[in-house]
C-alpha positions, -999 to 999 in steps of 0.1 A, spaced: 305 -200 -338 320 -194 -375 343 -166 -360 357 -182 -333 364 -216 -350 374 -207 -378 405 -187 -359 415 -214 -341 447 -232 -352 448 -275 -353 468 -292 -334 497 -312 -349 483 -350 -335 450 -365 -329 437 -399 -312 408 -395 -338 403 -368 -370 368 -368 -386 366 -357 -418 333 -337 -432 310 -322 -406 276 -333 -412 257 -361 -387 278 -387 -396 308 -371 -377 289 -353 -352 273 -383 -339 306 -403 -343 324 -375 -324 295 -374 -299 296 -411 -292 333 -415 -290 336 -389 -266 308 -399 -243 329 -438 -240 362 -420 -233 361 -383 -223 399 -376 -227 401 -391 -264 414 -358 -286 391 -356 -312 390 -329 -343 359 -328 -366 374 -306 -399 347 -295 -421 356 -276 -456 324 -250 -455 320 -224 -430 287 -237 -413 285 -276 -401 258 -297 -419 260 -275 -454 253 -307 -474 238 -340 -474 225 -331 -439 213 -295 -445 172 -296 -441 164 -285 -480 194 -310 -491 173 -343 -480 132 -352 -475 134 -347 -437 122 -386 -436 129 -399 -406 132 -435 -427 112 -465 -406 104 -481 -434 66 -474 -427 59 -455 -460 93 -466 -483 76 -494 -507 109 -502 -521 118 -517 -489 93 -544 -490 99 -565 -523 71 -589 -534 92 -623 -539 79 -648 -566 58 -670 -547 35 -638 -540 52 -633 -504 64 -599 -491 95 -599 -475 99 -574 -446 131 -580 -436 149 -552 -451 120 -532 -436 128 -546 -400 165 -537 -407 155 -499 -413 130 -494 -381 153 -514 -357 179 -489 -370 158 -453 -365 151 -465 -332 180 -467 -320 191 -433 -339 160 -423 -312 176 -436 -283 206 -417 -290 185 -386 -294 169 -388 -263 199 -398 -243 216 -362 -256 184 -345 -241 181 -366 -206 215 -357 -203 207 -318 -214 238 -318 -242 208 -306 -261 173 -290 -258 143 -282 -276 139 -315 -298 107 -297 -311 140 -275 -335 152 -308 -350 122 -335 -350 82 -337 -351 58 -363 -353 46 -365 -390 21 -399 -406 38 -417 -429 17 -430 -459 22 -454 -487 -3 -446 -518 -9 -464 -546 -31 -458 -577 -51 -491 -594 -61 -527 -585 -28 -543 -588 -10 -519 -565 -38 -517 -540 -35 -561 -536 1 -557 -532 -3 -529 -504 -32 -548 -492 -5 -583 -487 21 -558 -476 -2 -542 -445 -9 -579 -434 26 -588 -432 37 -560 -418 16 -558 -389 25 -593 -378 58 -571 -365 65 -557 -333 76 -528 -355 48 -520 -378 17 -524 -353 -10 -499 -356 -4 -493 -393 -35 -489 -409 -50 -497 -447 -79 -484 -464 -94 -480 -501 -124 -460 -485 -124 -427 -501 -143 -415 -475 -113 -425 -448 -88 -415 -474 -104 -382 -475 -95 -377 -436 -59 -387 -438 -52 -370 -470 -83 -341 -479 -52 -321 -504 -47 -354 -522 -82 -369 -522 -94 -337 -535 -111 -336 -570 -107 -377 -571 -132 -393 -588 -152 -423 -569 -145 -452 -596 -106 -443 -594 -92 -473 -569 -65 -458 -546 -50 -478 -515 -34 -463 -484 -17 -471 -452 -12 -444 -423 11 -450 -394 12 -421 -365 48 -430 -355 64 -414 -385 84 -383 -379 98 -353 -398 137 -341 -388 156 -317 -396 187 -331 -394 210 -301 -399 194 -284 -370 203 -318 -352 238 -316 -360 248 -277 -357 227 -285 -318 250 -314 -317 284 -296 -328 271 -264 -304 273 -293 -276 311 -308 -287 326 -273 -293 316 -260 -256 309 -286 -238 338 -315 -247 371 -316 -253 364 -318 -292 377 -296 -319 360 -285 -348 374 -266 -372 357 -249 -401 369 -240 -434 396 -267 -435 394 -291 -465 414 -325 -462 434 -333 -499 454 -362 -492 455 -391 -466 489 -413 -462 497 -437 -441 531 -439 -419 551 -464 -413 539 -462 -377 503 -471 -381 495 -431 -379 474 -413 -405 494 -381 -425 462 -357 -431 472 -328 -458 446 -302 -446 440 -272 -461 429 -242 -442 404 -227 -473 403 -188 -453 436 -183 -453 454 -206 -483 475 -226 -456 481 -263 -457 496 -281 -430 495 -318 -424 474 -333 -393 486 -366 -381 465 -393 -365 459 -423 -348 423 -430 -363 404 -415 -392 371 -414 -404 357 -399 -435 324 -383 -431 325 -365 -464 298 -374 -485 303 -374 -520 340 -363 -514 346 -394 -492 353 -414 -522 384 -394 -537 400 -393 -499 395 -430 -493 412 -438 -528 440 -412 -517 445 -435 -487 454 -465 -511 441 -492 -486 431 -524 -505 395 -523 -493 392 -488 -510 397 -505 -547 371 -509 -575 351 -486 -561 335 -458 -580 310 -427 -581 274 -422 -599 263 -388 -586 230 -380 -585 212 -343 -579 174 -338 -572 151 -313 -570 117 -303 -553 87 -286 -562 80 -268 -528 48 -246 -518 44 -225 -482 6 -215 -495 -12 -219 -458 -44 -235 -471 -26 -265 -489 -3 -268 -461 -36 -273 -438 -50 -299 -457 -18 -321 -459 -4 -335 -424 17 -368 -436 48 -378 -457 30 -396 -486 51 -424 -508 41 -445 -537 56 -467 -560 90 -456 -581 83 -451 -619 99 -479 -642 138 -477 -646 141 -443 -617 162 -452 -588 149 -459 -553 157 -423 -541 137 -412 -568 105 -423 -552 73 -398 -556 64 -386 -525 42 -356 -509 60 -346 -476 51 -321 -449 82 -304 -439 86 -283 -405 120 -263 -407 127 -234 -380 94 -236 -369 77 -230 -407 55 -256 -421 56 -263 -461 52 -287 -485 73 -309 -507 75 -329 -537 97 -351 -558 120 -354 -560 131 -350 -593 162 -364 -606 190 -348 -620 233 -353 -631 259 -335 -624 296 -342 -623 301 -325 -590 304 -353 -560 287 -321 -534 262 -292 -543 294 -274 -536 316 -292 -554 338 -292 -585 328 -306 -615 360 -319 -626 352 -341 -596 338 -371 -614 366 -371 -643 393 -367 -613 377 -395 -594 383 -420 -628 416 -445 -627 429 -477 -635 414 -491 -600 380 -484 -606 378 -478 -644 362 -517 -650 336 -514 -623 326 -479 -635 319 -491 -673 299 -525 -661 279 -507 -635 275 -483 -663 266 -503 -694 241 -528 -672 221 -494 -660 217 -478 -694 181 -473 -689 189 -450 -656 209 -431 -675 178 -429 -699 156 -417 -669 179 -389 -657 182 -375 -691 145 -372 -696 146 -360 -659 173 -333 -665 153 -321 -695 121 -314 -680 104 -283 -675 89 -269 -644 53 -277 -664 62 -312 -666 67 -311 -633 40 -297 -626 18 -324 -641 36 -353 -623 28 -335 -592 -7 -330 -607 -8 -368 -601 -11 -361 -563 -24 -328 -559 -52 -329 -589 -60 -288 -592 -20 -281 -580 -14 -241 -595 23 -232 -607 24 -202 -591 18 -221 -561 50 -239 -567 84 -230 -571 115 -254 -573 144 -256 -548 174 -275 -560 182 -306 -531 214 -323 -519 238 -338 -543 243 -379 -541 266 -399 -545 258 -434 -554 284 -465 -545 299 -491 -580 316 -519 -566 335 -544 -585 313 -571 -591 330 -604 -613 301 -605 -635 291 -572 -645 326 -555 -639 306 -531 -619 272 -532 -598 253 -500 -590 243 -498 -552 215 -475 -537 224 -483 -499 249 -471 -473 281 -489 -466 310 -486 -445 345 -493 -455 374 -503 -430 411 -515 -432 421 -545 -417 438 -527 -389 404 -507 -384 426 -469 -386 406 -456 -411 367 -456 -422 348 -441 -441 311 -439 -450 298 -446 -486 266 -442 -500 231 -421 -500 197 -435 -483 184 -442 -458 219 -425 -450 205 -396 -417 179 -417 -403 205 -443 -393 235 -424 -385 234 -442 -347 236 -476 -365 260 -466 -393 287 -453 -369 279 -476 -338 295 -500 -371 326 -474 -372 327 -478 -334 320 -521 -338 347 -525 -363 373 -504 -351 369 -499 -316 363 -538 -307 382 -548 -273 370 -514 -261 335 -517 -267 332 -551 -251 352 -540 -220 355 -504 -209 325 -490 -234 302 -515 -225 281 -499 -198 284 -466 -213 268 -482 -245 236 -497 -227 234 -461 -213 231 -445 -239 213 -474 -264 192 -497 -238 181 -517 -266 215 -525 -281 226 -560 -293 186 -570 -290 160 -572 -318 128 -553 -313 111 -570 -339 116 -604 -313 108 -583 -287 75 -567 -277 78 -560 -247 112 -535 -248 96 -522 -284 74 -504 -263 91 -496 -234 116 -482 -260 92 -461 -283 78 -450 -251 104 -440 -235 118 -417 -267 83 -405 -270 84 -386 -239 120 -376 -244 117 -362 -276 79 -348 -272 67 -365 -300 26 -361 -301 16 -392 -321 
């Protein structure tokens, strides 16, 4: 596939350019063309493999986020009350990311969605009698939702032993640990999901991908069409794209294109990358006593993607185990990056918000320097925390994806760190572009069914509309309201994507 894209020469005018090639724009190019086959769509992506970032399967934890396991979703208010709704949010999103999946394989675009996702338990552990009362209040408000029946808690180390035998291993019978298991997790490997996706565009559609093209500069004409300078990175040509839509898919790169647009919606907003890495074993016998992705509770001052957890991974077919991650800096805004790219990325626009979101998070920049300095020993003994007679040799580290985290202006602070996923769009709705890290993957359906909301409106009320029940049957509905289509829904992506839960 490399070869013969990467020969192929772009066109001078586009309905619709997307800009990175990870899920983001292969679902966005996916979806677009399935509502209006004749659209002329381009996908330009600046490596020579799609999904070589965020989306690659060692760049991110595989989670397929339902807010099952993710404590950090649920926040214990001040009256003693969990709120959920976040939670809700998170699952309603993942299943319609599931819908999607399935539609691609009724329809045979794809096959085999044993390559890309597996049914995995998601846990939340926790370690004392405090944390164990707030899991305890969390289970019983989460299982009032249509979303989280069937989740399970126990603090009986003899049950606890059966979910997790690697973890439980070695524990002593005072020591007060608290667990909930839910059988609908999954584990996916998204890059596999969107090279099967792009294999599908490229022969199957009328969509163009072309690899090894990097965009530099966006400008907008007088018009209403988008100028693209593109540079072809094999051969050291540029030549400029032009376009009626845009969307940048970039990750951390998305945020010097969409200040290179100069649209007002693009200003005050900044960078805080964020690396990571994992301690990873492929030892058989551990890997057989560990079947679940296991979360617990964020250390003080670490970010929410810095959340412990013990994951099962299945990648090509191989099983192993992961854990971390570990936090880390770099200037670079993607593993293959620059790192000039966060001094470039600094101007008059964003300068304020980058000093107030920086000054009011001094203790995370505390955490990531003791995280940056530690050795694979200390590592070792975090992970140690989980896995009580874990061996380093058994162990070795694998750097993950590089993150970049969203400062907006904010008229207090100057600047306000944000850990979620946001889309940005004009007024005239020619240009998006997707900001932020997690839950980032698992949502991809929702994130650009927003693109599609935002800047595709008369369409997707009119002409789209059918097309869109097709292909989401639960869309504009809550399945949290909604028992009965929650389960006709999980059941029917169940059997399409031959999940064994």
């Amino acid at each position: 596939m490399t070869e013969i894209l990467s020969k192929k020469t772009p066109k001078p005018k586009y309905d619709v350019v997307l800009i990175g090639g990870g899920i983001m724009s292969a679902t966005l190019a996916t979806l677009l063309h399935e509502f209006d086959p004749q659209l002329q769509i381009a996908i330009f992506e600046r490596l020579g493999q799609l999904a070589s970032e965020s989306s690659a399967a060692w760049n991110n934890a595989g989670t397929g986020h339902s807010a099952f396991c993710e404590l950090n979703y649920t926040v214990e208010k001040e009256d003693g009350n969990i709120d959920i709704s976040k939670a809700e949010n998170i699952a309603e999103q993942f299943e319609i990311s599931k819908q999607f999946w399935s539609y691609l394989l009724e329809k045979k675009y794809i096959q085999d969605p044993k390559c890309f996702i597996n049914s995995c338990p998601h846990m939340s552990l926790v370690f004392g009698e405090k944390d164990a009362e707030f899991l305890r209040k969390r289970h019983e408000k989460m299982i009032t939702s249509n979303l989280f029946k069937g989740m399970e808690f126990s603090t009986n180390h003899d049950q606890l032993r059966e979910w997790i035998p690697l973890i439980m291993s070695k524990r002593k019978e005072n020591e007060i640990l608290a667990a909930t298991k839910m059988d609908l997790g999954t584990d996916v490997n998204f890059g596999t999901l969107t090279r099967k996706m792009g294999g599908f565009l490229s022969e199957g559609s009328n969509v163009e991908i072309f690899l090894y093209h990097e965009a530099k500069d966006l400008d907008l004409q007088t018009d209403g069409t988008w100028d693209i300078t593109m540079k072809d990175r094999l051969h050291n040509h540029t030549q400029h794209v032009y376009s009626d839509f845009v969307f940048i898919g970039a990750g951390g790169y998305a945020l010097p294109l969409l200040d290179s647009s100069d649209i007002a919606e693009s200003e005050g907003y900044g960078g805080f990358p964020v690396s990571g890495e994992w301690l990873v074993t492929h030892n058989p016998e551990l890997i057989a006593n560990h079947h679940a992705k296991v979360y617990t509770q964020a250390t003080v001052d670490a970010p929410p993607m810095s959340v412990p957890h013990l994951d099962l991974r299945i990648i090509d077919g191989e099983k192993a185990l992961l854990f971390g991650p570990f936090a880390g800096f770099s200037t670079k805004f993607l593993k293959e990056g620059s790192y000039l790219d966060l001094p470039e990325s600094i101007n008059f626009k964003n300068i304020r918000s980058l000093f107030g979101a920086w000054w009011h998070n001094l203790p995370l920049t505390q955490y990531l320097v003791r995280q940056v300095a530690m050795t694979k020993s200390q590592r070792m003994q975090h992970l140690r925390e989980f896995v009580k007679d874990a061996k380093e040799e058994d162990w070795e580290l694998k750097i993950a994806g590089q993150r970049v985290q969203i400062i907006k202006k904010d008229e207090k602070m100057g600047g306000k760190l944000e850990f979620g996923t946001e889309v940005v769009v004009n007024k005239n709705g020619t240009i998006a572009s997707l900001l932020g890290a997690s839950p980032g993957a698992s949502t991809s359906v929702f994130a650009m069914m927003q693109v599609i909301e935002k800047c595709f409106p008369h369409q997707l009320e009119n002409e789209w509309k059918e097309k869109l029940l097709e292909i989401i049957p639960s869309y504009g509905q809550k399945l949290s309201e909604n028992k009965e289509l929650a389960e006709k829904v999980r059941n029917y992506t169940k059997e399409k994507l031959e999940l064994d839960y």
